[in-house]
C-alpha positions as CSV (number, residue, x, y, z in Angstrom):
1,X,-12.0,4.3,25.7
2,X,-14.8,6.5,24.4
3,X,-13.9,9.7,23.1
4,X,-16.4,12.4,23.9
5,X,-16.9,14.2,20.5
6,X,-16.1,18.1,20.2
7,X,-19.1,19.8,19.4
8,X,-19.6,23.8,17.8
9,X,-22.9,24.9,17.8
10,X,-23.4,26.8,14.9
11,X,-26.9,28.7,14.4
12,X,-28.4,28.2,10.9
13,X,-31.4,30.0,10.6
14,X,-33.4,29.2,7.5
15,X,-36.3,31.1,6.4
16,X,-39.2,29.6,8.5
17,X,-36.6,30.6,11.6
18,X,-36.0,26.7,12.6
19,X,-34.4,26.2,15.7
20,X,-30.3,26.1,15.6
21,X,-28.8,22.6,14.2
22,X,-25.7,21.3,16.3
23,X,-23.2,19.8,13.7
24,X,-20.1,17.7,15.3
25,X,-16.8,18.5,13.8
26,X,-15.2,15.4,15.3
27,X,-16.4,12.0,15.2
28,X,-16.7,9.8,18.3
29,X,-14.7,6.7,18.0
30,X,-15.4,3.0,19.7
31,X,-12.9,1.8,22.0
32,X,-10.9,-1.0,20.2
33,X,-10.5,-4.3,22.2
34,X,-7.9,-6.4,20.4
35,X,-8.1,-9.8,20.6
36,X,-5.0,-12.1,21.7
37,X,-3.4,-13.9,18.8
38,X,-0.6,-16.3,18.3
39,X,1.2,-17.3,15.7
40,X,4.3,-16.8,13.1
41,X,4.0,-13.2,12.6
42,X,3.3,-12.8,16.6
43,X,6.0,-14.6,18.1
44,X,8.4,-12.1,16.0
45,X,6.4,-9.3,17.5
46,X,7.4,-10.8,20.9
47,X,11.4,-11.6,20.0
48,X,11.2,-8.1,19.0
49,X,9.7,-6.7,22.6
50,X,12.5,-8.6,24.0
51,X,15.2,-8.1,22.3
52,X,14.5,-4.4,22.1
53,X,13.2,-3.6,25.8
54,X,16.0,-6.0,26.8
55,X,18.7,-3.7,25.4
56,X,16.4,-0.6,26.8
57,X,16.3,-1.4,30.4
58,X,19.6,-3.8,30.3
59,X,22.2,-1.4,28.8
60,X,22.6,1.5,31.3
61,X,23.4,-1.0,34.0
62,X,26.4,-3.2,32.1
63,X,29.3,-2.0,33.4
64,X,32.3,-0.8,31.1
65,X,35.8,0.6,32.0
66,X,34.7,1.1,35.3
67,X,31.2,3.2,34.0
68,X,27.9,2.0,32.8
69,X,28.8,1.0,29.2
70,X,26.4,3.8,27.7
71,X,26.2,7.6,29.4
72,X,25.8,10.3,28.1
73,X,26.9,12.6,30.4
74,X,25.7,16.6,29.7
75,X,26.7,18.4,32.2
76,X,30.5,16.9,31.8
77,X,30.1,16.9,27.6
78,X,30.9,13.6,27.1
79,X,28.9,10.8,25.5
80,X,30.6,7.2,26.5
81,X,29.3,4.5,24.4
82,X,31.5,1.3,25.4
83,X,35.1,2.3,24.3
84,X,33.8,5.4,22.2
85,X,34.2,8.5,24.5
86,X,32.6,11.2,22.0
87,X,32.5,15.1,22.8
88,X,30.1,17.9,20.8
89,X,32.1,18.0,18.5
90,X,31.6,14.5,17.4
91,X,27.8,16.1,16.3
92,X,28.7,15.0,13.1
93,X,28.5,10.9,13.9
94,X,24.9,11.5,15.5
95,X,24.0,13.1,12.2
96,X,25.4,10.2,10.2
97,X,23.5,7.9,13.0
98,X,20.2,9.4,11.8
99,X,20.8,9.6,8.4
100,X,21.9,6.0,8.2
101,X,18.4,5.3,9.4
102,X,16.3,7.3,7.7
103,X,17.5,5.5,4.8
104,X,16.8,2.2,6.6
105,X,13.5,3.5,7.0
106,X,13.0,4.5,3.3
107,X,14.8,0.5,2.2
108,X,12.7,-1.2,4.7
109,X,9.2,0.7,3.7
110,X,10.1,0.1,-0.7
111,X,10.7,-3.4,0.3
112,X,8.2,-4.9,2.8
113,X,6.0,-1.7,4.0
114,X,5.8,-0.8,7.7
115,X,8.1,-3.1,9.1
116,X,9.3,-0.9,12.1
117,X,5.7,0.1,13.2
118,X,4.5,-3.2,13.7
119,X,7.1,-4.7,14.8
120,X,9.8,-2.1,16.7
121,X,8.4,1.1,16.8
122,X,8.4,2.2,20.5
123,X,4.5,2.8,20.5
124,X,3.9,-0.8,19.4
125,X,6.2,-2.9,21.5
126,X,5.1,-0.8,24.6
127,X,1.6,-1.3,23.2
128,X,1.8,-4.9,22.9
129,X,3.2,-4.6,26.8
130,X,0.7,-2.5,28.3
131,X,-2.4,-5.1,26.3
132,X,-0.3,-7.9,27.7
133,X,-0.9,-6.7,31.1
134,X,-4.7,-6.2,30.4
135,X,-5.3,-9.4,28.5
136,X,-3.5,-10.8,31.9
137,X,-5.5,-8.9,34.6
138,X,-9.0,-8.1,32.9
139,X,-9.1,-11.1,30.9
140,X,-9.4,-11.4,26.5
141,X,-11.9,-9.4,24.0
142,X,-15.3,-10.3,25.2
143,X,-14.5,-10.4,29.1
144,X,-12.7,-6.9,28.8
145,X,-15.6,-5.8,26.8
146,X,-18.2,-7.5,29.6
147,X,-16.3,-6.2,32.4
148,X,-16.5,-2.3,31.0
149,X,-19.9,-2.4,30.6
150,X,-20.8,-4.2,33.5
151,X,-21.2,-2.2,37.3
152,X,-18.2,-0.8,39.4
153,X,-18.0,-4.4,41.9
154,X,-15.8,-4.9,44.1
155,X,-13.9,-7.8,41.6
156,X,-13.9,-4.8,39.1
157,X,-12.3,-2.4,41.1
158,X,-9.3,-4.8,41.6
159,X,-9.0,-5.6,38.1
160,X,-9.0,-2.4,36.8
161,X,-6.7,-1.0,40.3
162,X,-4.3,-4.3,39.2
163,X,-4.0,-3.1,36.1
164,X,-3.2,0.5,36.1
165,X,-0.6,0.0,39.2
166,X,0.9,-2.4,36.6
167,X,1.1,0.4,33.9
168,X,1.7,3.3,36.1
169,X,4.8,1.5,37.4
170,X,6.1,0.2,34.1
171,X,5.5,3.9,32.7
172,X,8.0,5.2,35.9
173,X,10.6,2.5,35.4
174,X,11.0,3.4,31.7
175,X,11.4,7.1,32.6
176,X,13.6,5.9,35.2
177,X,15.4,4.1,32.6
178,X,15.7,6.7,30.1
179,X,17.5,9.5,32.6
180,X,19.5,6.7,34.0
181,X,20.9,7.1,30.4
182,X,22.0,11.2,30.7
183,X,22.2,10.7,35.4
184,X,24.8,7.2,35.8
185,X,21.8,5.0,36.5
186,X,23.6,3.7,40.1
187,X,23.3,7.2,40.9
188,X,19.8,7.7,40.5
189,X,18.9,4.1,42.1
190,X,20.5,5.7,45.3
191,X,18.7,8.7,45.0
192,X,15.2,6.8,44.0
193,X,14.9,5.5,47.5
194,X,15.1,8.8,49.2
195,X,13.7,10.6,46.5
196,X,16.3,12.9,46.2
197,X,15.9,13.6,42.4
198,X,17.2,17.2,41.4
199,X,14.5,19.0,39.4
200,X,15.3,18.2,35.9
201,X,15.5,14.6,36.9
202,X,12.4,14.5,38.4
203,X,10.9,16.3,35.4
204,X,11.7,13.9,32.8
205,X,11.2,10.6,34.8
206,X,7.4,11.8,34.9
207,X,7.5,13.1,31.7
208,X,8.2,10.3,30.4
209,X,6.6,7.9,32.4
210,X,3.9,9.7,31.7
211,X,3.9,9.8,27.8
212,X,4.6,6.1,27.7
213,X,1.7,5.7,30.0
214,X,-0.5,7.7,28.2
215,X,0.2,6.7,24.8
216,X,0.3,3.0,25.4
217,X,-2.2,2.6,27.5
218,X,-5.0,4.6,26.2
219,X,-3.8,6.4,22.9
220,X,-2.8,3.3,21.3
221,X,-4.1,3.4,17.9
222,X,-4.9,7.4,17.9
223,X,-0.9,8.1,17.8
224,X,-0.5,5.8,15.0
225,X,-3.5,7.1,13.0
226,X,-3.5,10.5,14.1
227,X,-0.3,11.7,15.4
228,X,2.9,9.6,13.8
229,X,3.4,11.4,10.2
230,X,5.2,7.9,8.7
231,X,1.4,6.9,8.5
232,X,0.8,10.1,6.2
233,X,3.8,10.4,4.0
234,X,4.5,6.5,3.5
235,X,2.6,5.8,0.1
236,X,5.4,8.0,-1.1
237,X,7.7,4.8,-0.6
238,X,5.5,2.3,-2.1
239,X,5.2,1.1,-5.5
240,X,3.6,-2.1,-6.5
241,X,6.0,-3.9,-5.7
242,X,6.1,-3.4,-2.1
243,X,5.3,-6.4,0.2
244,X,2.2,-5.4,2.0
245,X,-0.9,-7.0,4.0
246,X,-3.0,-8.1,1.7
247,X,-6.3,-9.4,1.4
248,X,-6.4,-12.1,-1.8
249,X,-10.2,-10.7,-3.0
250,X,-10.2,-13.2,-6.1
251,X,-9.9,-16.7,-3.5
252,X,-11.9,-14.8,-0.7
253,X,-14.9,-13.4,-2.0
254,X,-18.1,-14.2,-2.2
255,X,-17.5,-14.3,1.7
256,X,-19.8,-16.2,4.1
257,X,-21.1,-18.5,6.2
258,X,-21.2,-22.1,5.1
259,X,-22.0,-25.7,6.7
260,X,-19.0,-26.9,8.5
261,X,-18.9,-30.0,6.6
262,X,-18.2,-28.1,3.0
263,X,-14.9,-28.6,2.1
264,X,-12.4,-26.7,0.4
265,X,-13.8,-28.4,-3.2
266,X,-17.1,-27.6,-2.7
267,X,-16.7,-24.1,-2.5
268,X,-18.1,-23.1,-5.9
269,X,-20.6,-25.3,-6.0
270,X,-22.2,-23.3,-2.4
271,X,-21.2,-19.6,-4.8
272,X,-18.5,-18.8,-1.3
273,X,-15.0,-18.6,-1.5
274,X,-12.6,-19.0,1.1
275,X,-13.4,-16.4,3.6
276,X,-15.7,-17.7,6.3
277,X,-16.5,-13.6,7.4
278,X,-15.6,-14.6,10.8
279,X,-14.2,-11.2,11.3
280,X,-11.2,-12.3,13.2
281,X,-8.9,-9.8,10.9
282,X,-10.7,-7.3,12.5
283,X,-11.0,-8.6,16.0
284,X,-7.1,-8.7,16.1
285,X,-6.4,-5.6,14.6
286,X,-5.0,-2.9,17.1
287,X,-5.9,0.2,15.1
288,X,-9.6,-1.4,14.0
289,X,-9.2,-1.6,10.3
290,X,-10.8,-4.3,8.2
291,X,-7.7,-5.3,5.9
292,X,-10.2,-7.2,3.4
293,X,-11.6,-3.4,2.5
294,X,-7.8,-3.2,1.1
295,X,-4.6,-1.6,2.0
296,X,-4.9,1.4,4.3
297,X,-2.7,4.1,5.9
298,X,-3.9,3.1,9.5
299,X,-2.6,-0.7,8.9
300,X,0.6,-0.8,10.6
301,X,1.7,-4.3,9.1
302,X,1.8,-5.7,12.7
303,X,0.1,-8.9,10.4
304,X,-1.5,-10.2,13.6
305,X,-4.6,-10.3,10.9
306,X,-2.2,-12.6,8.9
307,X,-1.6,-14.9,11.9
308,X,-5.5,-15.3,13.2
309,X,-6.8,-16.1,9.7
310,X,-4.4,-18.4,8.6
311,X,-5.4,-20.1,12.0
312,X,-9.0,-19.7,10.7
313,X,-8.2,-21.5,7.2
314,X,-5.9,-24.7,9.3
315,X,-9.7,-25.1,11.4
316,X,-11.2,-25.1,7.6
317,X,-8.3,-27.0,6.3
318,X,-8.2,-24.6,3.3
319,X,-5.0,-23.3,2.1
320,X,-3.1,-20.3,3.9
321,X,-2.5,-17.2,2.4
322,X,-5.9,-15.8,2.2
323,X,-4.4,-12.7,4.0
324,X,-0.6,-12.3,3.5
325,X,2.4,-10.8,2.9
326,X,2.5,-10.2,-1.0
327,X,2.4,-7.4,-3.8
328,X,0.0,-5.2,-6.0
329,X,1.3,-6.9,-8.9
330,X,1.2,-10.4,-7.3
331,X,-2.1,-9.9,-6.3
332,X,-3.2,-8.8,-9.6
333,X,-1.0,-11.3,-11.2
334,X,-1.6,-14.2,-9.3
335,X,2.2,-14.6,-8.9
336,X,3.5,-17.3,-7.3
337,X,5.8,-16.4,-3.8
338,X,8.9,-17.2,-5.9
339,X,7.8,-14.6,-8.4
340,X,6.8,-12.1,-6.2
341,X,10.3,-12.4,-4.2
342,X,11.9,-12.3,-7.8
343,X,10.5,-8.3,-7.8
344,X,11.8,-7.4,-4.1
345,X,15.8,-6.8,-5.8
346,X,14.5,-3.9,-8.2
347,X,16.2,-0.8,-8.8
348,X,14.7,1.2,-6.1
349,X,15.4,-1.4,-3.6
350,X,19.1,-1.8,-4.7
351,X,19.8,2.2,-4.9
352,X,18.3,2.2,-1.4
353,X,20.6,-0.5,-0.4
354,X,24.1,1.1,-2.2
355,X,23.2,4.8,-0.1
356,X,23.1,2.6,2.8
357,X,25.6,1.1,2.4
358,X,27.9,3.2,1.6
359,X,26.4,5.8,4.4
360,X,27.8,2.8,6.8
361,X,30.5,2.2,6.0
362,X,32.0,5.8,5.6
363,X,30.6,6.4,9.2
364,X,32.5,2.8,10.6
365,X,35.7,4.0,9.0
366,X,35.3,7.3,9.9
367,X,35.1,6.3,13.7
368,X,37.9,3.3,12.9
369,X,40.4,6.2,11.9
370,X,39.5,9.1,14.2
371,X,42.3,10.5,15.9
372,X,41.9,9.2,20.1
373,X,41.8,13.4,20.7
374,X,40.7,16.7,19.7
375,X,41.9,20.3,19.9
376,X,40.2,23.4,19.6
377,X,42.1,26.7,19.0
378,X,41.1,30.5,20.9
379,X,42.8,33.4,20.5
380,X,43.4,35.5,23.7
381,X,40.7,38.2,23.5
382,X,42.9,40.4,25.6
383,X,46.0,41.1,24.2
384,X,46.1,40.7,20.2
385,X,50.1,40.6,19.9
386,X,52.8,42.4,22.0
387,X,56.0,42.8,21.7
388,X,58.5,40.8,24.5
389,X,62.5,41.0,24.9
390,X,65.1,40.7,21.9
391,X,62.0,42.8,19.6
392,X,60.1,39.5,19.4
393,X,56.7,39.9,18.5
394,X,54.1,37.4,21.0
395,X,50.4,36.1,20.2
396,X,48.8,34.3,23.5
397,X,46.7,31.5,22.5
398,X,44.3,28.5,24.4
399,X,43.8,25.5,23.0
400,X,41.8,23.0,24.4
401,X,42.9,19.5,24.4
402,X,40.3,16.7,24.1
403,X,41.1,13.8,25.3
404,X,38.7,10.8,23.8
405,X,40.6,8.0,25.2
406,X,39.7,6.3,28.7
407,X,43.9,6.8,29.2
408,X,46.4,9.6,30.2
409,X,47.8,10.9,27.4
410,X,51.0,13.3,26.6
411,X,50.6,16.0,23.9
412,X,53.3,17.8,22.5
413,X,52.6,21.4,21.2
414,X,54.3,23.3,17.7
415,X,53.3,25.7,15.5
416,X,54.0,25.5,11.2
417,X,53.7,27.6,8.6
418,X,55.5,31.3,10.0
419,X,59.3,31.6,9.7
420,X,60.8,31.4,12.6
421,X,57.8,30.7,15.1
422,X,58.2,28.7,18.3
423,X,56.5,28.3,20.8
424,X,57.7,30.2,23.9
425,X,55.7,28.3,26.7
426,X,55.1,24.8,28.2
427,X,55.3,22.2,24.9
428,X,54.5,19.1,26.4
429,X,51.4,18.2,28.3
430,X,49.6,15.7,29.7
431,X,45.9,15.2,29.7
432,X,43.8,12.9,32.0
433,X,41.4,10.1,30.7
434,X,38.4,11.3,28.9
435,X,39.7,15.1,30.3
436,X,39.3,18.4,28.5
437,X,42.2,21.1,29.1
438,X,42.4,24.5,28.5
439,X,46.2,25.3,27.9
440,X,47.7,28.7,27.6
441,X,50.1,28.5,24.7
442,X,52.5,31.7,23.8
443,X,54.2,31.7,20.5
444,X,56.8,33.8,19.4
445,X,58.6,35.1,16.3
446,X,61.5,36.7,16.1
447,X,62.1,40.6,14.6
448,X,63.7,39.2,11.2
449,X,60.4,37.0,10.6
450,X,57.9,40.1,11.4
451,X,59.5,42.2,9.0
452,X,59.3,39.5,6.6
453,X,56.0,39.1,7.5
454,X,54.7,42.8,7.6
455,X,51.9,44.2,9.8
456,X,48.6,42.0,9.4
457,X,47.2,38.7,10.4
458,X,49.2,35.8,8.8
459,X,48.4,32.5,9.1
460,X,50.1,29.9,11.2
461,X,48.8,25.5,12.0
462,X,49.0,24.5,15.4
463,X,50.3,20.6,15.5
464,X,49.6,18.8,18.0
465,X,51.4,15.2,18.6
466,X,50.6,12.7,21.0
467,X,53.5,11.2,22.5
468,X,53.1,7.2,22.6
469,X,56.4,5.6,24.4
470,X,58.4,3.2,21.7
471,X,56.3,5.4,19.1
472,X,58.6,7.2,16.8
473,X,55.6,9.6,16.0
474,X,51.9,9.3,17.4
475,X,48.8,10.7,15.5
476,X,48.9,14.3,15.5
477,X,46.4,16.8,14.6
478,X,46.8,20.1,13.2
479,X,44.6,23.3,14.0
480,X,44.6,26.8,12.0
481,X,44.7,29.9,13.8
482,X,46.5,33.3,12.5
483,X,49.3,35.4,14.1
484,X,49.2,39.0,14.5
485,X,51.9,41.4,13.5
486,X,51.4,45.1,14.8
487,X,52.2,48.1,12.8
């Protein structure tokens, strides 16, 4: 697609009063038209696509304990994710979720470059969708290319119609997808055919049918380059020994044409090396960069230049590897691929891989050990203490009893840490499967213990026990509040 360029007319008037100059403060880009490629690299692009949008569209309809297996339900506060019922205060586990890959992001970049944007970075996988769709409908490179410039027929009309009902309906059935995550996804199916979506649903099924339509159909390359910081801040995360799409200058150049009877010996004698400048690398390229100019920031290491040229050199039946995977220094070095592998376990990489680790496995034993329920702890705003028969002195509390278990559950209720203290009301609860409870607790201590105590806030642990028949004692939790004794 052609951008139009942004134009500011600005007046300069030199002495001889010339008329004003018009200078363009954005430059107008050609529309890219990839061409298909196959290959190594490509078919792990593809197992990627499916393995990912499989998971995507698949997950919110497997059923799990009588609920899709992943919902994360707002407007009840609670996030089921197979057995795992989660509740806000589980924020803690989403932050270790996004630390844990951030450092995958930072191991993955030291050691091989961009491997999540070309190969599982939403924008490329529904990329490589949406230019599946228009290789299928409109044909390769050159027809695409013909059938833009040529007039508005009535064969180009169907093409083009074809293709953007395709888009337009794979761009709704991912929005659809993604609130089927937050709305159970059965739910919204119903709803779909009478298009009874509430507000907010509607909202973000266009939203982001929308964005995925936009961006993967005619953004493309301009959110990699343009709007995606990973493109800006990644050099940070290389070194020289990063594996990275490379173009081997010292076998390929002097590039050229040559007769298609020179073989791979005669190559100095003709003053060419291997590269035939067919210009495949760049045909194939979805953000348009010529990889034999070198390594730049818009190269998202989808290697599809890899694939095409090493096609190129089995139709030359020269060598492979005249663009690959390799290293500065292997490059430089002329390494072999045992050497340059030798260089991937340095001490960057393995300090990546020990925080990683580590972040992992203290998140999996922190959600192996978690208690199956939660309590929370509120004073009664009303009445701070008051005094009840016998001179005992009262505090009303509520405690909310979380219940992250797809079970009923009984709780049993005490208080620690006053003399004296009981609790006066109901001790023993129960609580529904994945239920939250408010229950009105009333604990008491009697006139010996307050004068012990004096006037004041003291403090005093709520322990909570859940009962678990044939159990001697269940996991309990215990919550700090404070008792107040008046003057």
């Amino acid at each position: 697609m052609d951008h139009a360029a942004v134009r500011r007319v600005i007046p300069i008037v030199p002495a001889d009063d010339a008329a004003a100059q018009v200078v363009s403060l954005y430059q107008s880009q050609k529309k890219i038209y990839p061409r298909a490629v196959s290959g190594w690299f490509a078919g792990w692009r593809w197992t990627l696509v499916w393995a990912t949008q499989l998971l995507f569209y698949g997950l919110p309809w497997l059923p799990w304990n009588g609920r899709q297996a992943v919902l994360f339900d707002l407007a009840a506060r609670r996030f089921y994710i197979f057995d795992l019922v989660l509740y806000p205060q589980d924020f803690i586990y989403l932050t270790g979720l996004l630390i844990l890959s951030a450092g995958a992001l930072f191991l993955f970049t030291a050691v091989a470059g961009r491997l999540w944007c070309g190969y599982a970075c939403p924008q490329t996988v529904y990329t490589e969708i949406f230019m599946w769709v228009e290789h299928r409908l409109e044909g390769d490179r050159i027809a695409r290319m013909k059938l833009d410039a040529g007039p508005w027929t009535a064969q180009k009309w169907l093409r083009k119609g074809g293709k953007q009902l395709a888009w337009i309906s794979i761009g709704l059935w991912t929005g659809f997808t993604f609130v089927g995550y937050f709305t159970p996804i059965r739910t919204l199916g119903a709803e779909a055919f009478t298009l009874g979506f509430g507000p907010w649903e509607w909202f973000w099924v266009l939203f982001y049918g929308f964005a995925t339509y936009g961006n993967a159909g005619y953004m493309r390359e301009q959110v990699c380059k343009y709007m995606c910081p990973y493109a800006r801040f990644q050099s940070a995360m290389f070194d020289k020994d990063t594996l990275v799409i490379s173009y081997d200058e010292s076998r390929g150049e002097p590039r050229g044409s040559r007769p298609r009877s020179a073989d791979h010996q005669s190559l100095a004698s003709l003053g060419r090396g291997d590269c035939i400048d067919c210009t495949l690398c760049v045909q194939v390229c979805p953000t348009g960069i010529d990889i034999r100019e070198g390594l730049q920031y818009e190269c998202i290491g989808c290697a599809a230049c890899v694939d095409v040229c090493d096609g190129v050199m089995d139709k030359m039946n020269y060598p492979r590897g005249l663009i690959r995977y390799a290293t500065q220094n292997g490059i430089a070095q002329h390494w072999s691929r045992s050497q340059v592998w030798r260089r991937v376990a340095r001490p960057r990489v393995l300090i990546y891989s020990g925080v990683l680790f580590a972040i992992a496995a203290a998140l999996v034993a922190s959600l192996a050990l978690r208690t199956p329920f939660k309590v929370d702890v509120v004073r009664d705003r009303g009445v701070l203490a008051r005094l009840v028969d016998d001179g005992r002195i009262e505090n009303v509390y509520r405690l909310q009893l979380m219940n992250a278990s797809e079970s009923v559950q009984r709780f049993r209720i005490g208080v620690e840490g006053l003399p004296g203290a009981a609790v006066a009301s109901r001790s023993e609860v129960d609580v529904g499967a994945a239920e939250s409870r408010w229950v009105p607790v009333s604990v008491q201590i009697p006139p010996q213990g307050a004068r012990e105590l004096g006037p004041g806030a003291h403090r005093l642990s709520f322990r909570v026990e859940r009962i678990e028949p044939g159990v001697p004692r269940g996991a309990t939790v215990h919550e700090k509040s404070t008792f107040m004794v008046p003057r």
